[in-house]
PASEBA-1860 file (N, C-alpha, C; in nm, 3 decimals):
! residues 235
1> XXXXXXXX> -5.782/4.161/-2.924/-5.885/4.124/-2.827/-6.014/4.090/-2.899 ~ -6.084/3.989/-2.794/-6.223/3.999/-2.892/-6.304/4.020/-2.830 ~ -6.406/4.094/-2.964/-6.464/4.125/-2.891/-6.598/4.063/-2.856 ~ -6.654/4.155/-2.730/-6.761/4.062/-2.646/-6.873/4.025/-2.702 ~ -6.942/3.886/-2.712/-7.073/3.853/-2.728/-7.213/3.876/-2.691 ~ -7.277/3.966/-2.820/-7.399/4.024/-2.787/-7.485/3.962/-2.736 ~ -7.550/4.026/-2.617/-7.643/3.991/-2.493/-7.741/3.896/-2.578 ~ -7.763/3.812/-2.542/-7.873/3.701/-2.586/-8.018/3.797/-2.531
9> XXXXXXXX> -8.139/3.835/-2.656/-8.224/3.896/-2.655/-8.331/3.782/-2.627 ~ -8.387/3.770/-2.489/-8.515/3.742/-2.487/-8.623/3.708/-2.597 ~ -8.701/3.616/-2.610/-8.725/3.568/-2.703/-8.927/3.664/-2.654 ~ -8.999/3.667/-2.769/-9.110/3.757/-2.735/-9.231/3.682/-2.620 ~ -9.231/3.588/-2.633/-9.271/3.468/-2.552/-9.252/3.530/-2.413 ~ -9.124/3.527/-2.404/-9.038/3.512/-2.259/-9.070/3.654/-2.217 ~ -9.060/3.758/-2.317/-9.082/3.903/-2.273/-9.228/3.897/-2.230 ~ -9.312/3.900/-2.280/-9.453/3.832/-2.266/-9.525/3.817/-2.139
17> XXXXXXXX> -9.446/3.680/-2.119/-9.474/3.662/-1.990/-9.389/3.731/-1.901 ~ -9.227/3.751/-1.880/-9.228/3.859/-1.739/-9.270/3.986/-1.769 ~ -9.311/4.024/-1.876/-9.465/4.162/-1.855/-9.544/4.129/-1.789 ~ -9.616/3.979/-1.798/-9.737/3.986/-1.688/-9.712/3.891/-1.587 ~ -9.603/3.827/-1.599/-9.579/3.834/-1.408/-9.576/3.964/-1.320 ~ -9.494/4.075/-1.406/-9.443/4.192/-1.328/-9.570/4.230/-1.255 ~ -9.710/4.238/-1.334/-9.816/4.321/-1.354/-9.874/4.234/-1.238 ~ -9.887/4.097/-1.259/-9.930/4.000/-1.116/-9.863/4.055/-0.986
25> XXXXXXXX> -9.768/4.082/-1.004/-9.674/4.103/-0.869/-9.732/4.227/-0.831 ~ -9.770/4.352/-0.926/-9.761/4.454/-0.887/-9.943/4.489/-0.910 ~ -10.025/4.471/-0.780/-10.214/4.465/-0.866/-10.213/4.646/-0.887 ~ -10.130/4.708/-0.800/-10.235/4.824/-0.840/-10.205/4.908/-0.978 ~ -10.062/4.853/-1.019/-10.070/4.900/-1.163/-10.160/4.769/-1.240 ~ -10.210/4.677/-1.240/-10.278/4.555/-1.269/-10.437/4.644/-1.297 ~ -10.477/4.683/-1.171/-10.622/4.726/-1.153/-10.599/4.846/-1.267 ~ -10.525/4.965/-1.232/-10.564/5.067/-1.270/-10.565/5.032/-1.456
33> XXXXXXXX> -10.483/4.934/-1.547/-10.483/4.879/-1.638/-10.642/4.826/-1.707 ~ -10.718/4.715/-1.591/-10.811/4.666/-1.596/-10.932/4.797/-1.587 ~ -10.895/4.885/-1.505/-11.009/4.965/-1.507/-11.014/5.042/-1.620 ~ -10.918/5.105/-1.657/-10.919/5.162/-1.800/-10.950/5.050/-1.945 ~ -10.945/4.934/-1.887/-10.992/4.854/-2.009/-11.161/4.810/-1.988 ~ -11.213/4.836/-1.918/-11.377/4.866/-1.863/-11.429/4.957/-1.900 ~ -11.309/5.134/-1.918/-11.412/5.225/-1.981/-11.374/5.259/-2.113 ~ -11.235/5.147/-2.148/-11.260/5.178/-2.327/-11.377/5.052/-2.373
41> XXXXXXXX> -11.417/4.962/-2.286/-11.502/4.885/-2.344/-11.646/4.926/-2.369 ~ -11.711/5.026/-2.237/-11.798/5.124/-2.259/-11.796/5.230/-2.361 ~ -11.692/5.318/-2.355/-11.712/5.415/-2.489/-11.650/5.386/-2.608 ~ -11.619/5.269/-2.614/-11.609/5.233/-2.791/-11.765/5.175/-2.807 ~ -11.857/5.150/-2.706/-11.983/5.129/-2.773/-12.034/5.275/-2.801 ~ -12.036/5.395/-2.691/-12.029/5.527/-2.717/-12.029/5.530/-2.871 ~ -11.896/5.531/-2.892/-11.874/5.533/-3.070/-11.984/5.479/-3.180 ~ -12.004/5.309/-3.123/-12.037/5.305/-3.201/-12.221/5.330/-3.221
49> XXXXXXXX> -12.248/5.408/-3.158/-12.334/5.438/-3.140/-12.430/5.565/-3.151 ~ -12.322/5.650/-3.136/-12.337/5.778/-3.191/-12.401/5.848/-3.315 ~ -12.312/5.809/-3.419/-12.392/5.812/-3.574/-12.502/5.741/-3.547 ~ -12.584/5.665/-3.508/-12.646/5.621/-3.519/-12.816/5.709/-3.534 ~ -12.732/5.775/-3.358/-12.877/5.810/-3.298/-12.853/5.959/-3.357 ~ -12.764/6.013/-3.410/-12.770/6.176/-3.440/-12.812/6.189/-3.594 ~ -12.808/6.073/-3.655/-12.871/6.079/-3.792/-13.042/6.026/-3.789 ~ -13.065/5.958/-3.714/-13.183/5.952/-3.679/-13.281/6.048/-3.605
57> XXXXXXXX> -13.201/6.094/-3.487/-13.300/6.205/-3.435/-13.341/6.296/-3.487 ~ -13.481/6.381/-3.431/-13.535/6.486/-3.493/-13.444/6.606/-3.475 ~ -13.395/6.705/-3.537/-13.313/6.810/-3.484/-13.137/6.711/-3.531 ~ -13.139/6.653/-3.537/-12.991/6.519/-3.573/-12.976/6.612/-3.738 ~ -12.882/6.506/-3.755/-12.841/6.495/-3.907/-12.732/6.499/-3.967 ~ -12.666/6.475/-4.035/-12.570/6.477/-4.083/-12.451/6.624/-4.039 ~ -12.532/6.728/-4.064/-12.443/6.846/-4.017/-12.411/6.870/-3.882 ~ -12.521/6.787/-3.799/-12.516/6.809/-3.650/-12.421/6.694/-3.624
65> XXXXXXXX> -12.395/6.610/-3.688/-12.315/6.525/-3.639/-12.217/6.571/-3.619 ~ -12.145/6.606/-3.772/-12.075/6.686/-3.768/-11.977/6.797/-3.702 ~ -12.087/6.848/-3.616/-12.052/6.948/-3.519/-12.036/6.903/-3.432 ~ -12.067/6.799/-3.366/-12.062/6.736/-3.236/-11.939/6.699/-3.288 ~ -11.916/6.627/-3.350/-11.774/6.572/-3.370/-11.682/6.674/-3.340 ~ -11.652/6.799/-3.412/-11.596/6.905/-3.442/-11.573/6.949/-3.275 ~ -11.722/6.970/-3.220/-11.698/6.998/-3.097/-11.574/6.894/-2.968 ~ -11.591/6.772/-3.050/-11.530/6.669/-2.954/-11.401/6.725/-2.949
73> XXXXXXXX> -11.374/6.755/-3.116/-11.210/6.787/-3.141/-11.166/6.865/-3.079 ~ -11.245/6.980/-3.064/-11.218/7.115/-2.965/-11.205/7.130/-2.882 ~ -11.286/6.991/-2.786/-11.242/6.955/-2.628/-11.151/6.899/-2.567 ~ -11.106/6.864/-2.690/-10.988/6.734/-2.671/-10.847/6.807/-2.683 ~ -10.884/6.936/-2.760/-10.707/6.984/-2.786/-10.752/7.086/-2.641 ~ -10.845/7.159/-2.641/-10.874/7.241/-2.511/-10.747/7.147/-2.387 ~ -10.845/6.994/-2.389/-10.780/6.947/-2.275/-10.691/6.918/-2.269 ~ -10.619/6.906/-2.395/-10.481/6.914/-2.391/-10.371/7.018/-2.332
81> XXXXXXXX> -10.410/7.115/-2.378/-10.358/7.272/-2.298/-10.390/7.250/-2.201 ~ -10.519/7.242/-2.129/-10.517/7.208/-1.990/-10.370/7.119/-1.924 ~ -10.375/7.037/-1.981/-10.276/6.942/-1.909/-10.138/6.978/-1.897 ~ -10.107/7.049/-2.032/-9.995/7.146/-2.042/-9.947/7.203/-1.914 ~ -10.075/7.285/-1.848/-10.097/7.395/-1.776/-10.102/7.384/-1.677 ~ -10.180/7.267/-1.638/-10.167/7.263/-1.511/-10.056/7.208/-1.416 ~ -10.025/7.265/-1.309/-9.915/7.143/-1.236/-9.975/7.040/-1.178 ~ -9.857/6.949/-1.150/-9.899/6.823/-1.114/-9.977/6.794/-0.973
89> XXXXXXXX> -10.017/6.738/-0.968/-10.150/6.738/-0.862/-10.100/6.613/-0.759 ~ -10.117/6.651/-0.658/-10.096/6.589/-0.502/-10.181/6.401/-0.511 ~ -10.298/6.392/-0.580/-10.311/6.280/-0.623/-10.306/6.254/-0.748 ~ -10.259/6.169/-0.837/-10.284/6.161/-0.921/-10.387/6.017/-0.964 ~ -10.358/5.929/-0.844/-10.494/5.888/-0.872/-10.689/5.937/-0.878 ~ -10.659/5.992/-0.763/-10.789/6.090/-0.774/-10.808/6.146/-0.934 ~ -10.718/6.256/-0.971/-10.776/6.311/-1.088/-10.777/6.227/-1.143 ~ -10.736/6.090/-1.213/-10.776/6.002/-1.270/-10.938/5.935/-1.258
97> XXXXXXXX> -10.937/5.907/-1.180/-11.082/5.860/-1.109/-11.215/5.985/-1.112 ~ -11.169/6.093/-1.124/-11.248/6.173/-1.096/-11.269/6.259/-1.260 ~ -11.160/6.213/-1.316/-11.161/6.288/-1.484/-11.261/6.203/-1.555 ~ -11.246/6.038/-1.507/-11.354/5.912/-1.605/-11.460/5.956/-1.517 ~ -11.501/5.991/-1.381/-11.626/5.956/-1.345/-11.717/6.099/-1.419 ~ -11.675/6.180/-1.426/-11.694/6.342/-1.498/-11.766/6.309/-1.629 ~ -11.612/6.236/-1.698/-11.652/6.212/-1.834/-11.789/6.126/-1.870 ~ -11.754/6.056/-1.795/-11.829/5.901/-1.826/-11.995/5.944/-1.792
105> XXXXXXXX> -12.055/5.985/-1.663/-12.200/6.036/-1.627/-12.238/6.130/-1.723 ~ -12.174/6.286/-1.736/-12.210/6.354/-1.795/-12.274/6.351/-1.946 ~ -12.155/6.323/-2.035/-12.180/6.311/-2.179/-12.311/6.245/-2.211 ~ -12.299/6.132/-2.189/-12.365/5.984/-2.240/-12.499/6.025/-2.155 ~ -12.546/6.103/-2.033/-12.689/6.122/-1.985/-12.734/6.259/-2.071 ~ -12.620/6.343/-2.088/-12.694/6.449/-2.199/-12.732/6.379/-2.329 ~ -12.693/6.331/-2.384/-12.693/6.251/-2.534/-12.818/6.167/-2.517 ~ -12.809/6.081/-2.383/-12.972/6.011/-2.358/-13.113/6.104/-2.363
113> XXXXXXXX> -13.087/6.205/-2.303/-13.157/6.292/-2.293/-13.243/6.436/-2.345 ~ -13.052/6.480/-2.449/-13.112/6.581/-2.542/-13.208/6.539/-2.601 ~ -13.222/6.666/-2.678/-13.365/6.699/-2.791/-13.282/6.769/-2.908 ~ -13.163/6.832/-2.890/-13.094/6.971/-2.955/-12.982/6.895/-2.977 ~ -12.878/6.988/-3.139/-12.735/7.013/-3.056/-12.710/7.058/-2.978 ~ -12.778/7.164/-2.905/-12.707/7.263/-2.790/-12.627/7.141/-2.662 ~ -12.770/7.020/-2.669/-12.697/7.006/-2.572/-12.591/6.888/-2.560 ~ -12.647/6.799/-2.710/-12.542/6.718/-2.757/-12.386/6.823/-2.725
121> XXXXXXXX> -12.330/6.900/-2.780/-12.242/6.948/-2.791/-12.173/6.992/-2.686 ~ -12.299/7.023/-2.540/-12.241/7.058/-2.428/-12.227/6.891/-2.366 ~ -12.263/6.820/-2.412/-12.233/6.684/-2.363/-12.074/6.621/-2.384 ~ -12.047/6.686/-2.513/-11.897/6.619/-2.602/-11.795/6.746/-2.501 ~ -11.832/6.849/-2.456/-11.740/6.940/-2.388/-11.752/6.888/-2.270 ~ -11.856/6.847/-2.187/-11.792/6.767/-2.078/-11.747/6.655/-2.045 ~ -11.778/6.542/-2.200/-11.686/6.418/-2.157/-11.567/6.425/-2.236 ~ -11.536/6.489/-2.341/-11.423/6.484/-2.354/-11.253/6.597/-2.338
129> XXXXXXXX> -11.353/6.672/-2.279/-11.218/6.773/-2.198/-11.159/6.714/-2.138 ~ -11.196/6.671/-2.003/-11.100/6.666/-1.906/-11.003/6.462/-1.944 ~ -11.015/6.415/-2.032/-10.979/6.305/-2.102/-10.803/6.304/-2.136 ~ -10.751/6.438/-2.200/-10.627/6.434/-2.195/-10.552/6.453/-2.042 ~ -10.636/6.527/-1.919/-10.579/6.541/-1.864/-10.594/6.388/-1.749 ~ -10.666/6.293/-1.765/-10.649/6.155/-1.753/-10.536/6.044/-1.786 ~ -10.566/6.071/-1.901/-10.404/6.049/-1.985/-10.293/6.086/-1.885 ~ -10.307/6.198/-1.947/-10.170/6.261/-1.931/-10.109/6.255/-1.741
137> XXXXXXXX> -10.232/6.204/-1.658/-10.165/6.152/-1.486/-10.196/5.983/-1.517 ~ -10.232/5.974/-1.587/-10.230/5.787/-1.604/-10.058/5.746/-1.662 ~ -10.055/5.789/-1.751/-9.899/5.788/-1.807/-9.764/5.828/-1.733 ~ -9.804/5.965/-1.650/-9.681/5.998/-1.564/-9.688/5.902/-1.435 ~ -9.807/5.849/-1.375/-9.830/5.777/-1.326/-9.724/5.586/-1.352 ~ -9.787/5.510/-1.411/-9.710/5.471/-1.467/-9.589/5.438/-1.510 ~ -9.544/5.551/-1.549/-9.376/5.587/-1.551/-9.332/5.563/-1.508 ~ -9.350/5.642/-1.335/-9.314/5.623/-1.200/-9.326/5.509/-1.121
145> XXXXXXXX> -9.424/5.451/-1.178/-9.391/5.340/-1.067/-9.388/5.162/-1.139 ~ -9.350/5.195/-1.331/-9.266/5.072/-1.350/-9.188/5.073/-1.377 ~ -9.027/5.016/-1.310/-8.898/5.043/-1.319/-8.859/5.050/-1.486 ~ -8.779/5.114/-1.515/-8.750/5.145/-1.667/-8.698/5.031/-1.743 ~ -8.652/4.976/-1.668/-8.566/4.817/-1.709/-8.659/4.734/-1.763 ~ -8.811/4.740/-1.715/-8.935/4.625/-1.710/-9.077/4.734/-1.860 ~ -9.041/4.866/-1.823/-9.138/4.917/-1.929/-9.205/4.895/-2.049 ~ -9.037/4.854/-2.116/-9.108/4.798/-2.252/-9.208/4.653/-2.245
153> XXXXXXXX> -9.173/4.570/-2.144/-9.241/4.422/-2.166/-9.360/4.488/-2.080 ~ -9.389/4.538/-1.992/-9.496/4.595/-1.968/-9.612/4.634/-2.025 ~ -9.551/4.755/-2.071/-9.675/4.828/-2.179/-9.746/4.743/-2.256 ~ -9.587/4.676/-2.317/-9.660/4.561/-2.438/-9.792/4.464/-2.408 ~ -9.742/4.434/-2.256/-9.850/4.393/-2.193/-10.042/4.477/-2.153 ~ -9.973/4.547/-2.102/-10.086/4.681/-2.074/-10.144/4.707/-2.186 ~ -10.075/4.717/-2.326/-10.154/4.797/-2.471/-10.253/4.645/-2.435 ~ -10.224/4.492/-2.460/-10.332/4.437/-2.475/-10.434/4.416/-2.377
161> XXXXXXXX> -10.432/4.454/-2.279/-10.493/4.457/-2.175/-10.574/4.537/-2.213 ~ -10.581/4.673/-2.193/-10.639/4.786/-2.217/-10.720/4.799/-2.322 ~ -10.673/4.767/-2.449/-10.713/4.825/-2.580/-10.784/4.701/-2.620 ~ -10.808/4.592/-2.560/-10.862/4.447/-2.666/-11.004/4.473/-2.665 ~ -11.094/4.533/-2.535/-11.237/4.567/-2.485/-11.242/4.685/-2.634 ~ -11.151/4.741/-2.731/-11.265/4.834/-2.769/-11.309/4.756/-2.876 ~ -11.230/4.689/-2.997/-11.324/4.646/-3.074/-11.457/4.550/-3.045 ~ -11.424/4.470/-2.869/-11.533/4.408/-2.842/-11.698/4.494/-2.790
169> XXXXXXXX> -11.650/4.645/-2.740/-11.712/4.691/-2.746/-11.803/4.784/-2.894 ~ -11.704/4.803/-2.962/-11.767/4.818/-3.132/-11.860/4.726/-3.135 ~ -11.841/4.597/-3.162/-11.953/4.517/-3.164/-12.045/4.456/-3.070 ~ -12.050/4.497/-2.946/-12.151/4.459/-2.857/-12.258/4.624/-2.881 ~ -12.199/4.705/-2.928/-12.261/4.843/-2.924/-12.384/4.859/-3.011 ~ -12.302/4.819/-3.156/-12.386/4.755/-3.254/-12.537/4.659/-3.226 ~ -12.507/4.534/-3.196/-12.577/4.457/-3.135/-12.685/4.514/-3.051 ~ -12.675/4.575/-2.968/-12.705/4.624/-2.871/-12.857/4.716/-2.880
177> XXXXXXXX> -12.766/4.788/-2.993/-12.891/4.902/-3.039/-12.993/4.824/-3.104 ~ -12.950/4.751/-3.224/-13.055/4.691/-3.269/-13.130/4.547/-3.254 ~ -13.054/4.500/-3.144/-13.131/4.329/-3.104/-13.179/4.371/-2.979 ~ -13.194/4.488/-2.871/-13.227/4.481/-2.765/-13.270/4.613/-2.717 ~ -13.178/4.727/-2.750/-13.277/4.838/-2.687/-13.357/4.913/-2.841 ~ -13.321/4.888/-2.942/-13.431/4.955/-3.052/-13.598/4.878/-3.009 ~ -13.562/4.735/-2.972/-13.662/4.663/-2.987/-13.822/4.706/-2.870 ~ -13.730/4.698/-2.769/-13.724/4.712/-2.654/-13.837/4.875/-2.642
185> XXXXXXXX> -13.752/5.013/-2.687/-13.804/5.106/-2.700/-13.955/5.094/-2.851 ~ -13.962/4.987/-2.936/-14.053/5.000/-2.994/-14.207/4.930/-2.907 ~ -14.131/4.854/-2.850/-14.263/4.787/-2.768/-14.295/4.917/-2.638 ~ -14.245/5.008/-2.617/-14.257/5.096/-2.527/-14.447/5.130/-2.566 ~ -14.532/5.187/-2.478/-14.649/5.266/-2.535/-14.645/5.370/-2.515 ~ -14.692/5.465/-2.551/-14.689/5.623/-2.574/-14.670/5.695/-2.437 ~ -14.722/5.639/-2.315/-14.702/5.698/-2.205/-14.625/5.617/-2.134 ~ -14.551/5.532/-2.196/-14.460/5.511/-2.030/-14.328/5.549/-2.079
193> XXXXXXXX> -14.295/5.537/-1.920/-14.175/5.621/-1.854/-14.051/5.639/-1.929 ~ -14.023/5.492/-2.048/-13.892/5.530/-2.107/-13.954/5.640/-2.271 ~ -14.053/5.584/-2.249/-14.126/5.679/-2.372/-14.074/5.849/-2.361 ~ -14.175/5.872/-2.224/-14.163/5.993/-2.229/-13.993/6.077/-2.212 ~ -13.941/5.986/-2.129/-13.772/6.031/-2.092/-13.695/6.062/-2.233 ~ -13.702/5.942/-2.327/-13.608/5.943/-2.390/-13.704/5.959/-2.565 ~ -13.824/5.976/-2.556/-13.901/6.004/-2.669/-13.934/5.856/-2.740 ~ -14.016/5.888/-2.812/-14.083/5.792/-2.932/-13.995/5.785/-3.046
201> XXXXXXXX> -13.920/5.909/-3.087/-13.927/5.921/-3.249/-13.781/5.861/-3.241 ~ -13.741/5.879/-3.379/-13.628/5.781/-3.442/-13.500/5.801/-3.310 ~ -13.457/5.690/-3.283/-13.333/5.748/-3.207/-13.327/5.670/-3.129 ~ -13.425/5.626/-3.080/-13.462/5.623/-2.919/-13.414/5.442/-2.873 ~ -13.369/5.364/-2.929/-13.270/5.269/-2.875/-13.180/5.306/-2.882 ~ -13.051/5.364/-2.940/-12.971/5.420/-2.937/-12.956/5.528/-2.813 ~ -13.045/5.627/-2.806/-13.104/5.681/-2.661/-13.113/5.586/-2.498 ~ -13.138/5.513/-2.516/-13.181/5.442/-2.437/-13.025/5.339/-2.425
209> XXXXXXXX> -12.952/5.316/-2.472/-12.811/5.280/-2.477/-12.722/5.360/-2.384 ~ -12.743/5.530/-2.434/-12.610/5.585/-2.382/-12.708/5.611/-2.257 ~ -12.819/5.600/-2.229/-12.876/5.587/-2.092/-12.790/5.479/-1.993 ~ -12.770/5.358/-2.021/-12.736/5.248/-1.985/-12.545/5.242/-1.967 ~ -12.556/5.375/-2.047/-12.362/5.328/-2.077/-12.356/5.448/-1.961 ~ -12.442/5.563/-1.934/-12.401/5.672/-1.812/-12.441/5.601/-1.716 ~ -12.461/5.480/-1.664/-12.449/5.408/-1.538/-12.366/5.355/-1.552 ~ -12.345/5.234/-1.657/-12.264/5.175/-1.634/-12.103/5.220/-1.590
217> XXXXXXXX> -12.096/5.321/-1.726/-11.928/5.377/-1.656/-11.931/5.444/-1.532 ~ -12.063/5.524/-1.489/-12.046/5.567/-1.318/-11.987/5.485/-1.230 ~ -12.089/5.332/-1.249/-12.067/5.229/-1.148/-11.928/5.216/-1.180 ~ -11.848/5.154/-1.316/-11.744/5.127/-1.294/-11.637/5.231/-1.225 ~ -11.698/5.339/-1.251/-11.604/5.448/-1.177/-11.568/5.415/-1.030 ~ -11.668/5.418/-0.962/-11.691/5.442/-0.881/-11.635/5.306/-0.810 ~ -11.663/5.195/-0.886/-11.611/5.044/-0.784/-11.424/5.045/-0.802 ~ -11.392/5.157/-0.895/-11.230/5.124/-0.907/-11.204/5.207/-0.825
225> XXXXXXXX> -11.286/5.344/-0.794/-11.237/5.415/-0.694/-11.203/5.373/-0.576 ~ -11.274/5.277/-0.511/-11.298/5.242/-0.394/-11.211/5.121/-0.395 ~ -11.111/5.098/-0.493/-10.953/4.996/-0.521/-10.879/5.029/-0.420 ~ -10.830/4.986/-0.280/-10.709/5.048/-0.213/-10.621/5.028/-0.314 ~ -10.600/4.920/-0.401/-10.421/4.914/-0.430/-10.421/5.017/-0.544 ~ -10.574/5.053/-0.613/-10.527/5.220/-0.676/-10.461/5.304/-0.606 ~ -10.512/5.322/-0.429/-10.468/5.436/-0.356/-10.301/5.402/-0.314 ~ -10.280/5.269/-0.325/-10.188/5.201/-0.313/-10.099/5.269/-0.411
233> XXX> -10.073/5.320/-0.514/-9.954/5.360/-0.619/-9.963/5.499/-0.545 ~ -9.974/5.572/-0.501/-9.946/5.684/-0.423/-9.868/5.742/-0.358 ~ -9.817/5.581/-0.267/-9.708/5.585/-0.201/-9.512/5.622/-0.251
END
């Protein structure tokens, strides 16, 4: 007997595209994709922005960076156990929506705002705890509702979707600090309002950034929340 002729493999092209037809057909795994590629485009400026203003600030420096970092790490495996731990939750869009809007306000308005590590550090414990447990209902999420047959051309799709905003955000972050809010905060005068909020001394475009990035990811929070076809994967 002979034997049978191996399945003719889709060519990457072809996979390609029915990944993002599937994703056309289907918006609310589409949106929830797009919205997570909105807040890695925001906190990869986060990133790159960070060293910036903690080596510059008064009370900053190299060791404090340091620790903030250290602290990030600590929140991040924390939230990992969390996710472990907890059972699965009745929405899982909600905790999604409600883990970025947490993350996203909190951190980035303490960081605008400190003076200290104390509170840098309590900033990195509240945006990046509850982050694995985002993940971790974005993914089971997901799972569930793209048939297993379609996953792989999917994702493949979704990784570029998602992930292309961060290096564009690396370099808009960059930019940012020093063609528009460093500038910006030097023309400030001693008494006005962004002066006094976010200080005079070294830092303070960079300051005045993660000011701008704790709205911005609120707003985006908040306009994906209000996505029916997010509430739409529920069903």
């Amino acid at each position: 007997d002979e034997a049978p002729a191996p399945a003719e493999r889709p060519s990457p092209l072809r996979s390609a595209a029915e990944g993002l037809g599937w994703l056309a057909a289907n918006r609310g795994v589409l949106d929830l994709i797009l919205f997570l590629a909105a807040i890695n485009l925001i906190a990869s400026m986060y990133n790159a922005a960070l060293p910036a203003m903690l080596l510059s600030r008064p009370g900053g420096g190299e060791a404090v960076l340091g620790l903030v970092e250290t602290v990030t790490g600590l929140a991040n495996l924390a939230g990992s156990l969390l996710a472990a731990a907890l059972p699965a939750p009745k929405s899982r869009v909600r905790v999604i929506c409600n883990c970025l809007l947490v993350s996203m306000s909190t951190e980035n308005l303490l960081l605008a705002l400190g003076r200290g590590p104390g509170v840098w550090c309590l900033g990195a414990v509240l945006g990046w705890t509850l982050i694995p447990v985002m993940n971790t209902n974005m993914n089971a999420l997901l799972r569930l509702r793209i048939p297993v047959e379609m996953q792989g051309r999917v994702y493949a799709a979704r990784n570029t979707l998602q992930f292309f905003t961060i290096p564009l955000g690396y370099l808009l972050g960059g930019w940012l600090v020093d063609r528009v809010c460093a500038p910006l905060m030097d023309a400030q005068g001693p008494d006005a309002p962004l002066t006094r909020l976010l200080g005079s001394d070294g830092g303070g475009g960079a300051a005045l950034l993660f000011l701008a990035i704790a709205l911005a990811g609120t707003l985006v929070c908040l306009v994906f929340r209000a996505d029916r076809r997010l509430w739409e994967l529920e069903r």
